[in-house]
mmCIF entry with sequence, helices, sheets and N, C-alpha, C, O atoms, coordinates in Angstrom:
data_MODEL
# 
_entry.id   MODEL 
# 
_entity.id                         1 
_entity.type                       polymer 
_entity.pdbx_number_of_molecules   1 
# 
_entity_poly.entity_id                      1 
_entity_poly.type                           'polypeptide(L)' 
_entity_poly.nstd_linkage                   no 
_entity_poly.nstd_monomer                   no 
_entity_poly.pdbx_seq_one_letter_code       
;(UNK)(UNK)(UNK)(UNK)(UNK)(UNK)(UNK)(UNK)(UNK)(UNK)(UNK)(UNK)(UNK)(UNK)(UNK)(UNK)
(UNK)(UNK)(UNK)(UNK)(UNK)(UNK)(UNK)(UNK)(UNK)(UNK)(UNK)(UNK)(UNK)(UNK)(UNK)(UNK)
(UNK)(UNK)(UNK)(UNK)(UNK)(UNK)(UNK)(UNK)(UNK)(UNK)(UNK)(UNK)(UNK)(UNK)(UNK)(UNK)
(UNK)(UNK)(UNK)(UNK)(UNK)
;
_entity_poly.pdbx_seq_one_letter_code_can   XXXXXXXXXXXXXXXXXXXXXXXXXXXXXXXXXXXXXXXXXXXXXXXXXXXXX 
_entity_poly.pdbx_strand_id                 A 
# 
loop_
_entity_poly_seq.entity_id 
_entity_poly_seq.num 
_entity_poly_seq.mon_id 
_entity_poly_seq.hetero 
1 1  UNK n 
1 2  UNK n 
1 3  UNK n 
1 4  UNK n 
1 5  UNK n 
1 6  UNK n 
1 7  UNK n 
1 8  UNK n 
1 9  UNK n 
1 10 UNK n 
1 11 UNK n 
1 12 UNK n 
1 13 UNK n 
1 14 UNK n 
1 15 UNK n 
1 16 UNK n 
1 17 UNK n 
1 18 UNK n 
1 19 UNK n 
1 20 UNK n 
1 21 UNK n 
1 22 UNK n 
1 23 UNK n 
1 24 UNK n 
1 25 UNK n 
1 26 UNK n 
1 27 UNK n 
1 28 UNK n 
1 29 UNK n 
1 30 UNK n 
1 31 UNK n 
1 32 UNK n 
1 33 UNK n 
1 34 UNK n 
1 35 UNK n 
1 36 UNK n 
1 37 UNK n 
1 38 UNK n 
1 39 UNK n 
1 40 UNK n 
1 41 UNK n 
1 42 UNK n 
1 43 UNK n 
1 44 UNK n 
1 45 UNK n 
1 46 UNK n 
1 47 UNK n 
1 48 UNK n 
1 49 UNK n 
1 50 UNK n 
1 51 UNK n 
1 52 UNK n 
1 53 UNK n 
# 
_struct_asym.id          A 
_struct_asym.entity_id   1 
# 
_struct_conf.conf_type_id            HELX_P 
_struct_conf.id                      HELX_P1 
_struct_conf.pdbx_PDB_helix_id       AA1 
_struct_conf.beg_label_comp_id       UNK 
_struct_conf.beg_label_asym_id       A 
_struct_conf.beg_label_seq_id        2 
_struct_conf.pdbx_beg_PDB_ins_code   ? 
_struct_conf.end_label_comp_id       UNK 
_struct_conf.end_label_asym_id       A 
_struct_conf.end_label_seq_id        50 
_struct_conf.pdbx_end_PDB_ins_code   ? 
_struct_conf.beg_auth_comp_id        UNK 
_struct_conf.beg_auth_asym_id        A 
_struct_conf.beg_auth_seq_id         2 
_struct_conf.end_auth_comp_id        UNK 
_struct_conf.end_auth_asym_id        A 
_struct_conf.end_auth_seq_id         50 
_struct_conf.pdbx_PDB_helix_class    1 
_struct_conf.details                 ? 
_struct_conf.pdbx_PDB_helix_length   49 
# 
_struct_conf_type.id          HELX_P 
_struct_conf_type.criteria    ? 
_struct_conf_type.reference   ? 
# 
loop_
_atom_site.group_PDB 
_atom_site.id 
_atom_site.type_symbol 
_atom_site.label_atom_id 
_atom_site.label_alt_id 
_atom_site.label_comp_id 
_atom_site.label_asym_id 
_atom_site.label_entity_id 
_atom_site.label_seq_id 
_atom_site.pdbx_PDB_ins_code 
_atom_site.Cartn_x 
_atom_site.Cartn_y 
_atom_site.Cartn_z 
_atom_site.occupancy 
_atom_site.B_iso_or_equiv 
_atom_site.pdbx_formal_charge 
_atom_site.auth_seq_id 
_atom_site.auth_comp_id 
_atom_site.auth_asym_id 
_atom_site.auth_atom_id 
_atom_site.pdbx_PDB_model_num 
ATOM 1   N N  . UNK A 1 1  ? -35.846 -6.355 -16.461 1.00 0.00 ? 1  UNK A N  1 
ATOM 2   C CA . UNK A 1 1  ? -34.898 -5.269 -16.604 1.00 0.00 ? 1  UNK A CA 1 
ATOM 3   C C  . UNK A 1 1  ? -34.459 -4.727 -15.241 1.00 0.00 ? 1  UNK A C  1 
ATOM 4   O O  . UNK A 1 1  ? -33.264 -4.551 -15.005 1.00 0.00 ? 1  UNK A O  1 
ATOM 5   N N  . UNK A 1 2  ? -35.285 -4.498 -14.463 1.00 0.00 ? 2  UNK A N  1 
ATOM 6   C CA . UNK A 1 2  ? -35.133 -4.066 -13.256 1.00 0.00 ? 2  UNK A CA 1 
ATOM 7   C C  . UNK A 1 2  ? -33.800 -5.019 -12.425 1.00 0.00 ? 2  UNK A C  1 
ATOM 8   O O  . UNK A 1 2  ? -32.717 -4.630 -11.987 1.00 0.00 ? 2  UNK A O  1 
ATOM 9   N N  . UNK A 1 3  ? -34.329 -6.178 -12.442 1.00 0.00 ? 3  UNK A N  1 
ATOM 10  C CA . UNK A 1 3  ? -33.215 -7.252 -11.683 1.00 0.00 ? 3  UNK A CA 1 
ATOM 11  C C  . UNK A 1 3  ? -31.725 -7.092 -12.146 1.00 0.00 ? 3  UNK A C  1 
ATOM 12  O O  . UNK A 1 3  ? -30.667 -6.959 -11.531 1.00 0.00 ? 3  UNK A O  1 
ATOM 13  N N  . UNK A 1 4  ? -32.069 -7.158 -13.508 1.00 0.00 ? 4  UNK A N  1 
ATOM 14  C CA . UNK A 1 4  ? -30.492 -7.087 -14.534 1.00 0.00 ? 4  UNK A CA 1 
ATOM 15  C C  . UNK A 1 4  ? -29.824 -5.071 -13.867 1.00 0.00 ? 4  UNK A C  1 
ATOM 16  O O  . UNK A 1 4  ? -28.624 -4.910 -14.091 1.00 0.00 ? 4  UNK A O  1 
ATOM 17  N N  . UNK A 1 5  ? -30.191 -4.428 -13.514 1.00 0.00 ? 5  UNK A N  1 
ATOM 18  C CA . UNK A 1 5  ? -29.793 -3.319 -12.895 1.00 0.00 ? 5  UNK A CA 1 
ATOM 19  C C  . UNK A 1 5  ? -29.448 -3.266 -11.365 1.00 0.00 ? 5  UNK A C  1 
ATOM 20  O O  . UNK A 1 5  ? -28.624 -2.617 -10.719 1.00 0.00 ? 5  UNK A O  1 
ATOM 21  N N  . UNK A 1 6  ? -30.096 -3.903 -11.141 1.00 0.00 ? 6  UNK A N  1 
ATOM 22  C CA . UNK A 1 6  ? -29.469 -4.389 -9.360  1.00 0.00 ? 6  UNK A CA 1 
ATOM 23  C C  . UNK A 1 6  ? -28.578 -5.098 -9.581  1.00 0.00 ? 6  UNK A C  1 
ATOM 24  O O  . UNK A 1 6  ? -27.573 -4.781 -8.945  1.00 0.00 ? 6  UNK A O  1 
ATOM 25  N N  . UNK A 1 7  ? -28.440 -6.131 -10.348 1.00 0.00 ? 7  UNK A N  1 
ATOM 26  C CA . UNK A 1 7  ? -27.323 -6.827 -10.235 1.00 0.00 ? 7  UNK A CA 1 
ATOM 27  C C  . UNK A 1 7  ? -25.850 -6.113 -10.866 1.00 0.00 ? 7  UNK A C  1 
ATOM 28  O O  . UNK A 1 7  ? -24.704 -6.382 -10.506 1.00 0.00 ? 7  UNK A O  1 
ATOM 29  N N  . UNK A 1 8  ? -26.339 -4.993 -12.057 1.00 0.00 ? 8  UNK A N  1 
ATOM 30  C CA . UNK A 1 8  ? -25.381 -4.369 -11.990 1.00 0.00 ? 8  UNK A CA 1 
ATOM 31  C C  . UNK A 1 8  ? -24.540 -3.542 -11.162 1.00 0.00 ? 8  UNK A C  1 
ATOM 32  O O  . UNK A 1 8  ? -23.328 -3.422 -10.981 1.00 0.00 ? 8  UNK A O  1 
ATOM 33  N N  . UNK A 1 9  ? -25.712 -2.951 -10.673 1.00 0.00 ? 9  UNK A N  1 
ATOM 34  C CA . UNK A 1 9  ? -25.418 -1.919 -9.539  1.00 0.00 ? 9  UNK A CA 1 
ATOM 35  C C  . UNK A 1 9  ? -24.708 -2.425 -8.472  1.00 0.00 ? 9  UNK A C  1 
ATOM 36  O O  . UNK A 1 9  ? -23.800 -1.757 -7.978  1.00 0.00 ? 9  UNK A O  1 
ATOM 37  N N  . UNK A 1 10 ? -25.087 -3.849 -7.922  1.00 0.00 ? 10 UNK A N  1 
ATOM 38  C CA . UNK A 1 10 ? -24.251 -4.385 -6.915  1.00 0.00 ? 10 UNK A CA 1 
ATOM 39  C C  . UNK A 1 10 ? -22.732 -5.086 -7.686  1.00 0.00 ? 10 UNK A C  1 
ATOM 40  O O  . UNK A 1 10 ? -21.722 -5.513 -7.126  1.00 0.00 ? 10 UNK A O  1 
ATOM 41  N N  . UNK A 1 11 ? -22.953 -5.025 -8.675  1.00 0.00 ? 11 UNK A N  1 
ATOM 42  C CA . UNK A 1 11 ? -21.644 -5.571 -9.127  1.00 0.00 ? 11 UNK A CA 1 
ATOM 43  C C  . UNK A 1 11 ? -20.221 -4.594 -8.881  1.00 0.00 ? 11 UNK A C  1 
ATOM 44  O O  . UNK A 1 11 ? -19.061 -4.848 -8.557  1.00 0.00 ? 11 UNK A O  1 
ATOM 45  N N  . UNK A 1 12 ? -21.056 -3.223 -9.256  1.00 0.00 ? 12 UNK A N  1 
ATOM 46  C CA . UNK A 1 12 ? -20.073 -1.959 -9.395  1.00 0.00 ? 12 UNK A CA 1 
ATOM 47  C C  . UNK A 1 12 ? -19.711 -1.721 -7.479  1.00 0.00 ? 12 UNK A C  1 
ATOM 48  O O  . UNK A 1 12 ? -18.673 -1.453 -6.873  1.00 0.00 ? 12 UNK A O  1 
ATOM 49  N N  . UNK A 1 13 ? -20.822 -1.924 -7.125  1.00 0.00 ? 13 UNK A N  1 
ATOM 50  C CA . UNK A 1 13 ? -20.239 -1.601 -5.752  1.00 0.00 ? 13 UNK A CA 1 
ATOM 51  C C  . UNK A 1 13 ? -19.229 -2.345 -5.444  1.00 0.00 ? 13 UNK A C  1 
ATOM 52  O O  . UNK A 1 13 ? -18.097 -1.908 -5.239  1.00 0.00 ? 13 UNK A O  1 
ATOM 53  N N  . UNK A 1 14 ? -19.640 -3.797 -5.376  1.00 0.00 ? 14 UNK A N  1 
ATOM 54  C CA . UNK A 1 14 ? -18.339 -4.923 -5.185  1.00 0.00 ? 14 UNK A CA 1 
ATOM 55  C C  . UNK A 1 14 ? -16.983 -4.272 -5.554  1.00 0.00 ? 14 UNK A C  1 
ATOM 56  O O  . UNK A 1 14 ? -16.049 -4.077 -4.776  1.00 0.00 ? 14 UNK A O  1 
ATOM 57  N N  . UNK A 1 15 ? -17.046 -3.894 -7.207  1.00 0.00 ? 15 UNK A N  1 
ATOM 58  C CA . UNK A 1 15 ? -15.720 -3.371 -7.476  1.00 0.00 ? 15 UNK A CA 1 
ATOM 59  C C  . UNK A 1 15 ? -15.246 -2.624 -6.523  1.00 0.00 ? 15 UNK A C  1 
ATOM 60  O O  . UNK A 1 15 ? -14.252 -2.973 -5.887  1.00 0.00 ? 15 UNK A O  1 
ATOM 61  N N  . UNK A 1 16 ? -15.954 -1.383 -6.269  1.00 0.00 ? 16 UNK A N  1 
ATOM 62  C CA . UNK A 1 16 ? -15.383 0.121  -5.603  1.00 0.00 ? 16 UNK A CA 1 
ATOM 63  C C  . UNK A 1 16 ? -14.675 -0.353 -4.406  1.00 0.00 ? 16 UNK A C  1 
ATOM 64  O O  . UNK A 1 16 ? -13.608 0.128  -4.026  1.00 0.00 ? 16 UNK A O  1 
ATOM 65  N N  . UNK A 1 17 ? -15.574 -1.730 -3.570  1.00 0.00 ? 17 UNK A N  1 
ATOM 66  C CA . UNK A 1 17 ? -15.194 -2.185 -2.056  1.00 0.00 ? 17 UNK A CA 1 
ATOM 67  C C  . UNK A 1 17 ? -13.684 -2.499 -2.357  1.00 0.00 ? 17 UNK A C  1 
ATOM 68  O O  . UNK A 1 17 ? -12.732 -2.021 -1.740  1.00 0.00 ? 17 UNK A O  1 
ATOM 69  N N  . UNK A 1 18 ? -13.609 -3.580 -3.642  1.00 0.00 ? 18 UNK A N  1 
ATOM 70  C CA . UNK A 1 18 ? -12.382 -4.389 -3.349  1.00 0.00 ? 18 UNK A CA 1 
ATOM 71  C C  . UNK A 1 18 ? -11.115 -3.202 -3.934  1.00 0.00 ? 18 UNK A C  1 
ATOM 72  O O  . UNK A 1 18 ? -9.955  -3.160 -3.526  1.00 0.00 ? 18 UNK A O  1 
ATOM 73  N N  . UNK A 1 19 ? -11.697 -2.365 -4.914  1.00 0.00 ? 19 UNK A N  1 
ATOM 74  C CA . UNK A 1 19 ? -10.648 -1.088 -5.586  1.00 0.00 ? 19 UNK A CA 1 
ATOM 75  C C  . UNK A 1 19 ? -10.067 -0.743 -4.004  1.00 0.00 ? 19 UNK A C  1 
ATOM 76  O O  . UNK A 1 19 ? -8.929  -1.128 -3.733  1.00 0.00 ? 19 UNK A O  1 
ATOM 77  N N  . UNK A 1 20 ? -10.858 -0.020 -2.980  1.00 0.00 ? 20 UNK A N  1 
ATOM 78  C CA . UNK A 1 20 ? -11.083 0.850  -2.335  1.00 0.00 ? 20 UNK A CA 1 
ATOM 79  C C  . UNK A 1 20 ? -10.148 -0.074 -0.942  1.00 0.00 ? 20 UNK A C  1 
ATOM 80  O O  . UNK A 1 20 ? -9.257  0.405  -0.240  1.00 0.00 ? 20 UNK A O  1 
ATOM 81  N N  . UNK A 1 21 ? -10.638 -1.292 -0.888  1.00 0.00 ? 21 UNK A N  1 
ATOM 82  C CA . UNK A 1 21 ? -9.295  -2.347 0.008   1.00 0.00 ? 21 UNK A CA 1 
ATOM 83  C C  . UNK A 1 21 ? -8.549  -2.372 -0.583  1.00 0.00 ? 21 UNK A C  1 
ATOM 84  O O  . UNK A 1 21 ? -7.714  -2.329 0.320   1.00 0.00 ? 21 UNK A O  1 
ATOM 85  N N  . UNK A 1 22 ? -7.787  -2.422 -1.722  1.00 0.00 ? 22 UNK A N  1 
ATOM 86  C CA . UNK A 1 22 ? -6.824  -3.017 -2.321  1.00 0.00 ? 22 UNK A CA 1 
ATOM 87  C C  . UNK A 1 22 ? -5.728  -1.428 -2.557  1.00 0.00 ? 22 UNK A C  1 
ATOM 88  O O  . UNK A 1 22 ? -4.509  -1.555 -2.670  1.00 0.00 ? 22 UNK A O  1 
ATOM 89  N N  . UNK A 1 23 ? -6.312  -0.225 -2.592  1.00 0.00 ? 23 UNK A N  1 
ATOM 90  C CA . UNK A 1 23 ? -5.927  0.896  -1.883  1.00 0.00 ? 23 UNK A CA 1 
ATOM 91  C C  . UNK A 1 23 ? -5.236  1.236  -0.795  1.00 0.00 ? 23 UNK A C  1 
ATOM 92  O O  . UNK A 1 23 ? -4.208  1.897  -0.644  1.00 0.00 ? 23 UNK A O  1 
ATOM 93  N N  . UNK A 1 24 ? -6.063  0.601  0.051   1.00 0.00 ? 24 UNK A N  1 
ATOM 94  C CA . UNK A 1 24 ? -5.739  0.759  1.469   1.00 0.00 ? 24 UNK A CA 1 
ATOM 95  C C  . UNK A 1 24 ? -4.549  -0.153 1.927   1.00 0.00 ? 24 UNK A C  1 
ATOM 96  O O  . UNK A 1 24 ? -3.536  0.104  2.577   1.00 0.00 ? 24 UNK A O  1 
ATOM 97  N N  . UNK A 1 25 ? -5.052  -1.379 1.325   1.00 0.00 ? 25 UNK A N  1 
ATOM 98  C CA . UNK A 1 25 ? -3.597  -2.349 1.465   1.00 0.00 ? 25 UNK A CA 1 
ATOM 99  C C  . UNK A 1 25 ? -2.135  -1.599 1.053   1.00 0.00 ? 25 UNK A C  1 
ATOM 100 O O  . UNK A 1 25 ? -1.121  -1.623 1.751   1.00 0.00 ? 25 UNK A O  1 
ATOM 101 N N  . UNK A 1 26 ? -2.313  -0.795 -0.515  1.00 0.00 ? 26 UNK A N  1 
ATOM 102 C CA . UNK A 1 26 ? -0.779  -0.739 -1.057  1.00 0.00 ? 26 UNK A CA 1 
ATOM 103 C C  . UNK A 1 26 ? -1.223  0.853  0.037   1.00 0.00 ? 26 UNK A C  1 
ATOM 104 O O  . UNK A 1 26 ? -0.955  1.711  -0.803  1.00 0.00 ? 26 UNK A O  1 
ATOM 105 N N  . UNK A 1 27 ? -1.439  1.219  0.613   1.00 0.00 ? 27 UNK A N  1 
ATOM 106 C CA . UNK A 1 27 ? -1.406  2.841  1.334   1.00 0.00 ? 27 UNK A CA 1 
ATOM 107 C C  . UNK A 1 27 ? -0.567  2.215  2.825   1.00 0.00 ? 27 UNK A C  1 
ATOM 108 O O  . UNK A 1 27 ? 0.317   2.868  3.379   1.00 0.00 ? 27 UNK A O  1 
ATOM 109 N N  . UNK A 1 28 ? -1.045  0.831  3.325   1.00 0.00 ? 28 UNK A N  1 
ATOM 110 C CA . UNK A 1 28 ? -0.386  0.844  4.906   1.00 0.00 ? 28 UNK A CA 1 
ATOM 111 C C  . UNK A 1 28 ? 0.961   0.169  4.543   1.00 0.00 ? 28 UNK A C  1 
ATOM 112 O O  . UNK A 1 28 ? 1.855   0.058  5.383   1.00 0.00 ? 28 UNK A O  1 
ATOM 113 N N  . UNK A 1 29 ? 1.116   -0.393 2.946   1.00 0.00 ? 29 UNK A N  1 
ATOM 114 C CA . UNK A 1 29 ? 2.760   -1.652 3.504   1.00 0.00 ? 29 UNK A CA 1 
ATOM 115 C C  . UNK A 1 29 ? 3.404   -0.670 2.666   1.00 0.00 ? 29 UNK A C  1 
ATOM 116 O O  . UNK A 1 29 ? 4.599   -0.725 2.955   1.00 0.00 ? 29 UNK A O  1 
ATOM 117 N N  . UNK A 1 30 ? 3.213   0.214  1.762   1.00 0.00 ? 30 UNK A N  1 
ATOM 118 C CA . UNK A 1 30 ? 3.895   1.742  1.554   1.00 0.00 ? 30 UNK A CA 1 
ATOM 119 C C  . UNK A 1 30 ? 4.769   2.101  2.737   1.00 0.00 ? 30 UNK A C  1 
ATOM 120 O O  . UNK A 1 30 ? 5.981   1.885  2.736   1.00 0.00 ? 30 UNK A O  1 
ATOM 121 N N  . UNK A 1 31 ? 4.019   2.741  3.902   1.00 0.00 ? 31 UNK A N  1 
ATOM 122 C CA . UNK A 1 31 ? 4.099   3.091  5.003   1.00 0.00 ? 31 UNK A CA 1 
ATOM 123 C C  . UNK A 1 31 ? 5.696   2.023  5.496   1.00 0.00 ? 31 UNK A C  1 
ATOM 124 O O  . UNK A 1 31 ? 6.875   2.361  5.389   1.00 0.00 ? 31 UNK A O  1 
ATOM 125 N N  . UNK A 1 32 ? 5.119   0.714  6.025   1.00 0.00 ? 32 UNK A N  1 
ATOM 126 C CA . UNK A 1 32 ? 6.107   -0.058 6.307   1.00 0.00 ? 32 UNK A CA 1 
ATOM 127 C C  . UNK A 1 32 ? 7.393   0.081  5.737   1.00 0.00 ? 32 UNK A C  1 
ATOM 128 O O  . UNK A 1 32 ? 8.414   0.159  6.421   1.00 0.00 ? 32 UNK A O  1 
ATOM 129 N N  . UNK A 1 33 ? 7.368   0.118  4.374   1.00 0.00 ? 33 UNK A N  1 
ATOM 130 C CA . UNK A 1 33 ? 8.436   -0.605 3.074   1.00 0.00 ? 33 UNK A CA 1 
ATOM 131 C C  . UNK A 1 33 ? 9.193   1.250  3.060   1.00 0.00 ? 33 UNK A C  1 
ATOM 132 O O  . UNK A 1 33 ? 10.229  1.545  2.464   1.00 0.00 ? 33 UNK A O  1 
ATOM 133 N N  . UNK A 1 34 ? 8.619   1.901  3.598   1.00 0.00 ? 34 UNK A N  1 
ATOM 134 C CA . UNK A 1 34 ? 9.364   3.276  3.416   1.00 0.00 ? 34 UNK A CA 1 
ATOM 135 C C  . UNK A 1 34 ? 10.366  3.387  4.589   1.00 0.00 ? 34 UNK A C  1 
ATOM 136 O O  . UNK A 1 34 ? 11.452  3.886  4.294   1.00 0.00 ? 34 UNK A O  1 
ATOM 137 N N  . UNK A 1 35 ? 10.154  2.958  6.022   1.00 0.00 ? 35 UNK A N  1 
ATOM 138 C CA . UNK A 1 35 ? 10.571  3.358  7.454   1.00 0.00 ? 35 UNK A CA 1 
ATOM 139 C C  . UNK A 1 35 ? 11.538  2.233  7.054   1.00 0.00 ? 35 UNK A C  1 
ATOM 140 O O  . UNK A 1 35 ? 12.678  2.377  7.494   1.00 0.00 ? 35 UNK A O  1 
ATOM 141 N N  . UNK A 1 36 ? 11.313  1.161  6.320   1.00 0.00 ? 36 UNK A N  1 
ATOM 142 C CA . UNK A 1 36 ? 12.418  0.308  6.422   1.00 0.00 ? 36 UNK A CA 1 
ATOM 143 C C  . UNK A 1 36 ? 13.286  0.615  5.769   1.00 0.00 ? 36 UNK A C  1 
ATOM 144 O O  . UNK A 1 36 ? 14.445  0.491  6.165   1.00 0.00 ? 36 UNK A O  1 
ATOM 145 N N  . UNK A 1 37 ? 12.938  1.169  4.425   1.00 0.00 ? 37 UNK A N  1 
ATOM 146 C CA . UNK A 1 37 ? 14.438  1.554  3.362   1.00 0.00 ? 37 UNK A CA 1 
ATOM 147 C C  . UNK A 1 37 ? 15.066  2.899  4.070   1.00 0.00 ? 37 UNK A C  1 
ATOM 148 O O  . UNK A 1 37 ? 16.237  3.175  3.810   1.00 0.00 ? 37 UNK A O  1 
ATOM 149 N N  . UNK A 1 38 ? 14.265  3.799  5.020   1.00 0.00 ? 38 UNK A N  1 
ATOM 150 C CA . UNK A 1 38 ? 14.770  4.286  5.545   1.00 0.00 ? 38 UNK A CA 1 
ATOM 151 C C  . UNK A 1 38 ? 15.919  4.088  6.479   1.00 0.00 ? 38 UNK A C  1 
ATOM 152 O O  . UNK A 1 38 ? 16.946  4.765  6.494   1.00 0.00 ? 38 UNK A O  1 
ATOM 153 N N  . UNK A 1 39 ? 15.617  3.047  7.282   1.00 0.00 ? 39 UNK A N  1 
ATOM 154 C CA . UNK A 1 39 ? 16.131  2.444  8.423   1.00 0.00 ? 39 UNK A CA 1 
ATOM 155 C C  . UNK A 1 39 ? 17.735  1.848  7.661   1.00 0.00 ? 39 UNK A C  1 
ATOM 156 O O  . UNK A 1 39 ? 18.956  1.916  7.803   1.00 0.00 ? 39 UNK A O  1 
ATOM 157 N N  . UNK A 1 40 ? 16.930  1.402  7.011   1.00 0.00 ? 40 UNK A N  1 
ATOM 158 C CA . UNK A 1 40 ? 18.521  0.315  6.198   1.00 0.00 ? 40 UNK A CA 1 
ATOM 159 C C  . UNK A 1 40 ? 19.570  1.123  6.032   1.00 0.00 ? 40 UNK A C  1 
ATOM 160 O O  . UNK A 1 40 ? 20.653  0.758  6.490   1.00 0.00 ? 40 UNK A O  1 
ATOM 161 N N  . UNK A 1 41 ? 19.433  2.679  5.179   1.00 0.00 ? 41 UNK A N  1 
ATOM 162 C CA . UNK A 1 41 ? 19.957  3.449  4.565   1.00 0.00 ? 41 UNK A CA 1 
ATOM 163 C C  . UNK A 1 41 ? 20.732  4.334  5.605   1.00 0.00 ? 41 UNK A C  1 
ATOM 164 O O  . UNK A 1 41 ? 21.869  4.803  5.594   1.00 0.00 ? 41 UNK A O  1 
ATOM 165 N N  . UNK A 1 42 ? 19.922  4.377  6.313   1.00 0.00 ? 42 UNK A N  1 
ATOM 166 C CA . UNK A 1 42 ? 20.559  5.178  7.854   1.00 0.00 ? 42 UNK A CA 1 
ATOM 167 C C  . UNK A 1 42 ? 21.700  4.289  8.061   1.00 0.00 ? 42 UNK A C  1 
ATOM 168 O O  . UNK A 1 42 ? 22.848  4.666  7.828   1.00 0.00 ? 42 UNK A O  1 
ATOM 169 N N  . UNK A 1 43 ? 21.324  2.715  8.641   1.00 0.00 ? 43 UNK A N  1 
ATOM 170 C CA . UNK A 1 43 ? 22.272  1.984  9.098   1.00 0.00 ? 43 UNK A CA 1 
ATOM 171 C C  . UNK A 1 43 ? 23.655  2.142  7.993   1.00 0.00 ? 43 UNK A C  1 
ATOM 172 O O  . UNK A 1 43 ? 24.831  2.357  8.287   1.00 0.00 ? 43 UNK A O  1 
ATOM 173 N N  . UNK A 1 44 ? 23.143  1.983  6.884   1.00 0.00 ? 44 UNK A N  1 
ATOM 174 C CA . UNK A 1 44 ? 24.164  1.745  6.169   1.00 0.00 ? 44 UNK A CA 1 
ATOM 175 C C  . UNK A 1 44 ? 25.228  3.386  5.641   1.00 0.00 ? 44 UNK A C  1 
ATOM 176 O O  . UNK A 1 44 ? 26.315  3.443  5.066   1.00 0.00 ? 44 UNK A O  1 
ATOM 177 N N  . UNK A 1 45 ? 24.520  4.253  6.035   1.00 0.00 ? 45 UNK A N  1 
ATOM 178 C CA . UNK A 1 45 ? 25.364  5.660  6.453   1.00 0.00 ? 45 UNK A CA 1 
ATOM 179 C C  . UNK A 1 45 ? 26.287  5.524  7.354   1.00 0.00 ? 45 UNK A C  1 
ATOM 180 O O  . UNK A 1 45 ? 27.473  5.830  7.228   1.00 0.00 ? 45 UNK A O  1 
ATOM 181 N N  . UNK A 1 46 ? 25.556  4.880  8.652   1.00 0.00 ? 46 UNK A N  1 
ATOM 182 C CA . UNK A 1 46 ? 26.240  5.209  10.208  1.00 0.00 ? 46 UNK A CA 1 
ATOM 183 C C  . UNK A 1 46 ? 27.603  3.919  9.517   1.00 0.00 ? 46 UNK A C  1 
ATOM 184 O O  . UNK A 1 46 ? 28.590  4.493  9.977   1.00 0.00 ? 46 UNK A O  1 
ATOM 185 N N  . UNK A 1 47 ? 28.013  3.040  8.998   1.00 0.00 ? 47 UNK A N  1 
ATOM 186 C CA . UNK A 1 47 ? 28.733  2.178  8.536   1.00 0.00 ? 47 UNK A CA 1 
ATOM 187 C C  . UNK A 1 47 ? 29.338  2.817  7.991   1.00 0.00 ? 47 UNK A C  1 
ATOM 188 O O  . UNK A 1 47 ? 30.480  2.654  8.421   1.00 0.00 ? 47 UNK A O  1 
ATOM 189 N N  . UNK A 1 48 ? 29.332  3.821  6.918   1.00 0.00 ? 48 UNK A N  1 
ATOM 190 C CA . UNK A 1 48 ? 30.298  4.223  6.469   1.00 0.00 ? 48 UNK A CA 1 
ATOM 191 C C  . UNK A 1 48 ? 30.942  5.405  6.745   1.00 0.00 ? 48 UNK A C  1 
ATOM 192 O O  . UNK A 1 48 ? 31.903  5.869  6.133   1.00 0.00 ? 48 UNK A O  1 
ATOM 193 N N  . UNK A 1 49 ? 30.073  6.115  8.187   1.00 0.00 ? 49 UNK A N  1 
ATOM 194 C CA . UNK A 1 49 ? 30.823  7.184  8.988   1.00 0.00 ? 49 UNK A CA 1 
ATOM 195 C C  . UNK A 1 49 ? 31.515  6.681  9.707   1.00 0.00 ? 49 UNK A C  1 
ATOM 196 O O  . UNK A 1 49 ? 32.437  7.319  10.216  1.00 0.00 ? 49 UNK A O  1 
ATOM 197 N N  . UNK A 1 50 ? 31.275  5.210  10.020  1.00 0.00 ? 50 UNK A N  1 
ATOM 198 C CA . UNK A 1 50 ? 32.288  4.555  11.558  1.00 0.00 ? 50 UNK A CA 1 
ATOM 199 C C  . UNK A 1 50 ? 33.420  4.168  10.982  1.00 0.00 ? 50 UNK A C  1 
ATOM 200 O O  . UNK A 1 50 ? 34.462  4.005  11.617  1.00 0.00 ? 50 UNK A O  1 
ATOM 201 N N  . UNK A 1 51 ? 33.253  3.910  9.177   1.00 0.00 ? 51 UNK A N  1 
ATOM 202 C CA . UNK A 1 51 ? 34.885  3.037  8.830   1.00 0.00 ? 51 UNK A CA 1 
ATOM 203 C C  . UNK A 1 51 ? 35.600  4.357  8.371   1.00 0.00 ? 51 UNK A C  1 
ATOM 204 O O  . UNK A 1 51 ? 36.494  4.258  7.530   1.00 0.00 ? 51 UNK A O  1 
ATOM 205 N N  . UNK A 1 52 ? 35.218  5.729  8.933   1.00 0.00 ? 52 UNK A N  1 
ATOM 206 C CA . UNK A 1 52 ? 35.904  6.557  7.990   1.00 0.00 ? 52 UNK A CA 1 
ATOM 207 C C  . UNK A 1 52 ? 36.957  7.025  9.339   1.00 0.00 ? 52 UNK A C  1 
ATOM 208 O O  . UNK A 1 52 ? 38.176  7.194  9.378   1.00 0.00 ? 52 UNK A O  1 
ATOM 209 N N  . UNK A 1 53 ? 35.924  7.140  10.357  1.00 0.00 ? 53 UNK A N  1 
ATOM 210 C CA . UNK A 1 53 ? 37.034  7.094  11.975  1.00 0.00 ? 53 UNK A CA 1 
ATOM 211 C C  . UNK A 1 53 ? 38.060  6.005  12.427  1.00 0.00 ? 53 UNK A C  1 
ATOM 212 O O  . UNK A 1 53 ? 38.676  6.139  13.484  1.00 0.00 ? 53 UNK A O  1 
# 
């Protein structure tokens, strides 16, 4: 019984690690994927202030 509880116990941790990376992953290309739609959206403003001059 004892063994069958460690192995649970390490099972759940495993989860939390890969939950807890897989977090962190969608938290930094968030980051990226935001400055870019930003970026685009800007550009594509400054385009339609330049065809209005």
């Amino acid at each position: 019984m004892k063994g069958y509880m460690q192995r649970k116990a390490q099972s759940i941790i495993e989860y939390v690690m890969l939950f807890i990376i897989v977090v962190s992953a969608i938290a930094a290309v968030h980051k990226y994927v935001y400055r870019s739609m930003n970026a685009r959206l800007k550009q594509v403003q400054e385009e339609l202030t330049y065809k209005r001059n």
